[in-house]
C-alpha positions in Angstrom: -34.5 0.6 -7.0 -32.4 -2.4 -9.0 -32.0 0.2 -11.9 -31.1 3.2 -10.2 -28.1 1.5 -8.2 -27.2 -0.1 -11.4 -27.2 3.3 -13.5 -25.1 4.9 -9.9 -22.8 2.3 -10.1 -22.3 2.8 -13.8 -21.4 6.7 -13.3 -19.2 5.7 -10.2 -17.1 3.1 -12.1 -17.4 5.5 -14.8 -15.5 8.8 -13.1 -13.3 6.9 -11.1 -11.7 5.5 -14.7 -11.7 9.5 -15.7 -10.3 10.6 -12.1 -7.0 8.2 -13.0 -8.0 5.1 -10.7 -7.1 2.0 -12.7 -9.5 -0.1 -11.4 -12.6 0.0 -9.1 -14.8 -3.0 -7.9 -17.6 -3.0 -5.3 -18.8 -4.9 -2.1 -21.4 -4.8 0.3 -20.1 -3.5 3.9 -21.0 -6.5 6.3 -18.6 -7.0 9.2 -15.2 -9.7 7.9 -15.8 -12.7 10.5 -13.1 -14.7 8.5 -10.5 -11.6 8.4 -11.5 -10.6 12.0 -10.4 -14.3 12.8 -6.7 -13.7 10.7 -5.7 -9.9 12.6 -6.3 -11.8 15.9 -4.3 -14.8 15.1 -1.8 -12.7 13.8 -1.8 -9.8 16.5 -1.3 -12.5 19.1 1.5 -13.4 17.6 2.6 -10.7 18.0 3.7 -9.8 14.0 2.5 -6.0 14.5 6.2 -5.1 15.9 6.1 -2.3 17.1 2.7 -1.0 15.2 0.2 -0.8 18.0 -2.2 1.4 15.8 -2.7 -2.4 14.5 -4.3 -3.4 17.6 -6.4 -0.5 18.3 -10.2 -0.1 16.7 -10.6 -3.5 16.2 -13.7 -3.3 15.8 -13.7 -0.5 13.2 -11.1 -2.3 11.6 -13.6 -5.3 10.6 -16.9 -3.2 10.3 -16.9 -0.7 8.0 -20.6 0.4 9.2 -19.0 1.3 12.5 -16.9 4.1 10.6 -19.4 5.3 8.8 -23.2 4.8 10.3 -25.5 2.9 7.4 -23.2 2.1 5.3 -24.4 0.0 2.4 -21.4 -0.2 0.0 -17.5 -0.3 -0.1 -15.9 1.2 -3.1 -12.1 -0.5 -3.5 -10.1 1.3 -6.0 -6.4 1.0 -6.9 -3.9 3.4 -8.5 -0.8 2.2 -10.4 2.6 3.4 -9.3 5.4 1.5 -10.9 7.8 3.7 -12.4 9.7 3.7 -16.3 12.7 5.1 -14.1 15.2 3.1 -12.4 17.6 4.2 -9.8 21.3 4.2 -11.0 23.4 0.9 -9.1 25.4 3.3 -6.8 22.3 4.7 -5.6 20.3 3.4 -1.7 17.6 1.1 -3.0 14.6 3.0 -2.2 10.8 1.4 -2.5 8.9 2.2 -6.0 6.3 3.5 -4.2 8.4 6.7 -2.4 9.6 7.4 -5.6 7.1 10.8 -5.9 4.8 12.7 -4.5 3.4 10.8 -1.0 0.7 8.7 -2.4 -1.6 10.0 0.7 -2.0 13.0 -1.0 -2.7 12.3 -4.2 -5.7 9.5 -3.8 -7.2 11.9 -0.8 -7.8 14.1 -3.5 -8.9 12.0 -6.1 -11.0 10.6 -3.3 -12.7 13.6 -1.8 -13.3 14.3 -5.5 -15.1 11.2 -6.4 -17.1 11.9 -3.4 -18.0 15.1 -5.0 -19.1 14.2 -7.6 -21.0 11.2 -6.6 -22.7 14.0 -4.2 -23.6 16.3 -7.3 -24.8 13.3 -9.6 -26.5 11.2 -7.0 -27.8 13.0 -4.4 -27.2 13.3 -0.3 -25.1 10.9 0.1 -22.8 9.8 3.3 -19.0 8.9 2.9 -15.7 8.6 4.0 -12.6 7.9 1.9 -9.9 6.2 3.1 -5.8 5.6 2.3 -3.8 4.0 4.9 -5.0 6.7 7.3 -7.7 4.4 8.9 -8.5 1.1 10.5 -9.4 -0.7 7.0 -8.9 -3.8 6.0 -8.4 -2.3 1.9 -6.4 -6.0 0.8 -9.7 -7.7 1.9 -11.9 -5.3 0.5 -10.3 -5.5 -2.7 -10.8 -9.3 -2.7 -14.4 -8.9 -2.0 -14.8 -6.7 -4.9 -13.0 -8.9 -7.2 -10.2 -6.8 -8.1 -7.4 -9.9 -7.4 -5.9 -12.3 -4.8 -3.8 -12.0 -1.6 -0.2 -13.5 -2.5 2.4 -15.4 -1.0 4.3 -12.1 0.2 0.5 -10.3 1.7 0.2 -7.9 -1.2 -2.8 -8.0 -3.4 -2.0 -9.8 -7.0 -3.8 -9.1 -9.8 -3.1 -11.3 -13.4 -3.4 -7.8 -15.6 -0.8 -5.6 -13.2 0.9 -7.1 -11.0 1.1 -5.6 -7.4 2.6 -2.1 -7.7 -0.4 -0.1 -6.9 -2.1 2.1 -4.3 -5.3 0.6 -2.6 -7.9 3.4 -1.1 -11.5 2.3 0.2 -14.6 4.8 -0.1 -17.5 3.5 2.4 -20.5 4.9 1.7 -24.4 4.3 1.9 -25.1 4.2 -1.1 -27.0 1.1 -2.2 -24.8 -0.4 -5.3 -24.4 -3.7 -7.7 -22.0 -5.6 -5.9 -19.0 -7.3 -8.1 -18.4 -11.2 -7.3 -15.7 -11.5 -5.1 -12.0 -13.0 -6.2 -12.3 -16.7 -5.5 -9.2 -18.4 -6.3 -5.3 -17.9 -5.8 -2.6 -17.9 -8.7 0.3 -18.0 -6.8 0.2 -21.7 -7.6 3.1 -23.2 -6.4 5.4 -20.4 -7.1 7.1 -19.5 -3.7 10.2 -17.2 -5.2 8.9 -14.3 -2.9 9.4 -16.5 0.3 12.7 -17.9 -0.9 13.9 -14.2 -1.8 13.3 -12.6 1.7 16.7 -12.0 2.7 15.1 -11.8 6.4 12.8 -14.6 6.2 10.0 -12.3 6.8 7.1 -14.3 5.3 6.7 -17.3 7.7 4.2 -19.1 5.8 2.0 -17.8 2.8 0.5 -14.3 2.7 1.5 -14.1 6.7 4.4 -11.8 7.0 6.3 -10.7 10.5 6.8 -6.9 10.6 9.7 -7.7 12.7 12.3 -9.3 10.1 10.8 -6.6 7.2 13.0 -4.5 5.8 10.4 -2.3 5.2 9.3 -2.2 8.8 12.9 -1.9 9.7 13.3 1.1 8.0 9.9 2.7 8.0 8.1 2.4 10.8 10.6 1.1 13.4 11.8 4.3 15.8 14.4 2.9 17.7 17.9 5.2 16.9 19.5 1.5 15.4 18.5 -0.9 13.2 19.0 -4.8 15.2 22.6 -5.8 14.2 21.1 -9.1 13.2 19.9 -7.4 9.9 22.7 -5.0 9.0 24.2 -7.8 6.8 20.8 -8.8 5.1 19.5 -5.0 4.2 21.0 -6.2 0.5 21.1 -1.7 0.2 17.7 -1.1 1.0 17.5 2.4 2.9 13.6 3.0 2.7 11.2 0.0 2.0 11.7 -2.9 0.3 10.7 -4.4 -3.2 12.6 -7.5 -3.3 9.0 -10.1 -2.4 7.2 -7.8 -5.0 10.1 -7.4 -7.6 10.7 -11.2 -7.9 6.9 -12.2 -8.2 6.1 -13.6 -11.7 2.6 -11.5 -12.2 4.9 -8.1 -12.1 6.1 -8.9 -15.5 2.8 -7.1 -16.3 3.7 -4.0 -14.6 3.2 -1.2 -16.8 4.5 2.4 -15.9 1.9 4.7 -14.0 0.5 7.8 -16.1 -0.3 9.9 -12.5 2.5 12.2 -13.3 2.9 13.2 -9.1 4.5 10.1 -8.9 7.2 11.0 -11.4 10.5 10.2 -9.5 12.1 13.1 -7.8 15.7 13.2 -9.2 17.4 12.9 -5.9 16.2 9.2 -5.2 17.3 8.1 -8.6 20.7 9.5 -8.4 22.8 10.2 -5.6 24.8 8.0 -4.3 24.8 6.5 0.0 27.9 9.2 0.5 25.5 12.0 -1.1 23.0 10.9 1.4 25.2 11.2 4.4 26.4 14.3 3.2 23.0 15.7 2.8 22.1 18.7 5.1 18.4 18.7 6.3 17.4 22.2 5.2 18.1 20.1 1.4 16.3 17.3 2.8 13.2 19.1 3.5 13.6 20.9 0.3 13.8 18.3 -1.7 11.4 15.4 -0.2 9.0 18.2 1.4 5.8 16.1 -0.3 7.6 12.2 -0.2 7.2 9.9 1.6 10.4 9.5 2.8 9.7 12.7 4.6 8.2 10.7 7.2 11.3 9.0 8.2 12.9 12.2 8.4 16.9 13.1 7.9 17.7 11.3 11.2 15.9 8.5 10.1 17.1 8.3 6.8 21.1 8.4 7.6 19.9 5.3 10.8 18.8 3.1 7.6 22.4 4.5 5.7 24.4 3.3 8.2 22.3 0.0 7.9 23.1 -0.7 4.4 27.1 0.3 5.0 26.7 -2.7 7.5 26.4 -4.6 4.1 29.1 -2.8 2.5 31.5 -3.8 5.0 
């Protein structure tokens, strides 16, 4: 029994490398006590904003065998997606991670073909894949596998890469060799992403209140304006924000991603705040038809605009 989930968790490790994942580490599904204590504190604080999917399927959200019945195994696995590129001065600041191809599409493939294979090679096997699409915990997962620590800003660290990378879970029950899970922090006592928040959106270490983010602000929030309050601390973000993940110290190890779907689509990189407001949304769609941004839409996209021209005077 010992050698055959050692030999499966060989070949699983082994085509997630070939499938483009750039790393992939292993825990057993039990139910997070110690997280499940965290999301409460936090949710009663009411950090969520305006993200209610937060508070629903709490249970799920700490018990991975309550999404998928006997499950035995959580496979964390991250995909690199920092960029060579860099968007010329004039341009909107626009997060790294919208810069191609909406990330959801491109691990749900990779996914549902490591599940495929892990079918062929394996045998009968029940799964689910998951990328931000699902009441998972995937930053506490990843710890548990040992694939790096939570930061000072909430993202997850790792000394070989930084941050800028894609997390996706695969639960399963399968039966594998569990990796030793990430013990220590080393943030140290580095706190530049706390003293670089322009909003003072991380209150204390790795505890951050969606209601001062940037990136909440001009993501998820769906009220027609931005608060007022912020218009003079956007700094020209227009979708996302980098700035807690841009200043941290382990991100001098970013290296550019090799998934060619995230090569930048030339529109972020160049045009300028006036080419966005000038932008009809039969080019929008055209153009961001498969980013991310897509989600915010051309409505939301010209709100954040008139955000960052609060800056601008």
């Amino acid at each position: 029994m010992l050698l055959a989930a050692e030999q499966h968790t060989g070949l699983i490790k082994t085509e997630a490398q070939r499938l483009g994942f750039n790393s992939c580490g292993i825990a057993r599904a039990v139910q997070l006590d110690d997280d499940a204590l965290r999301l409460e504190q936090w949710l009663n604080k009411g950090h969520q904003a305006g993200m209610g999917y937060m508070e629903r399927n709490f249970d799920l959200r700490i018990d991975p065998r309550k999404l998928v019945p006997g499950a035995k195994s959580v496979i964390t696995l991250t995909l690199n997606y920092f960029p060579e590129e860099k968007q010329q001065p004039y341009a909107p600041k626009i997060a790294k991670y919208a810069w191609g191809t909406d990330y959801h599409f491109v691990i749900r493939d990779k996914l549902n073909q490591l599940l495929d294979f892990i079918k062929a090679n394996i045998g009968d096997v029940d799964g689910r894949g998951f990328v931000d699409s699902a009441p998972v915990l995937e930053r506490s997962w990843a710890v548990r596998s040992g694939l790096g620590w939570v930061g000072k800003n909430g993202n997850l660290l790792t000394r070989h890469s930084g941050s800028f990378f894609f997390i996706a879970t695969l639960i399963t029950d399968l039966s594998l060799i569990a990796d030793a899970p990430f013990g220590t922090s080393h943030c140290g006592t580095c706190t530049r992403c706390i003293d670089a928040c322009p909003t003072d959106a991380i209150i204390s270490p790795a505890e951050v209140d969606a209601n001062k983010c940037i990136s909440y602000l001009t993501i998820e929030l769906k009220d027609a304006l931005i608060p007022g309050e912020f218009h003079n601390k956007m700094e020209g973000w227009m979708f996302g924000c980098d700035i807690c993940q841009d200043v941290c110290p382990w991100n001098r190890f970013s290296k550019p991603t090799s998934e060619l779907h995230f090569t930048p689509i030339p529109e972020i990189l160049d045009l300028s705040l006036k080419q966005w407001e000038d932008m009809e949304e039969e080019a929008f769609n055209k153009a961001f038809k498969s980013s991310p941004l897509k989600r915010a839409k051309l409505k939301g996209i010209l709100r954040n605009a008139m955000a960052v021209k609060g800056l601008q005077g």
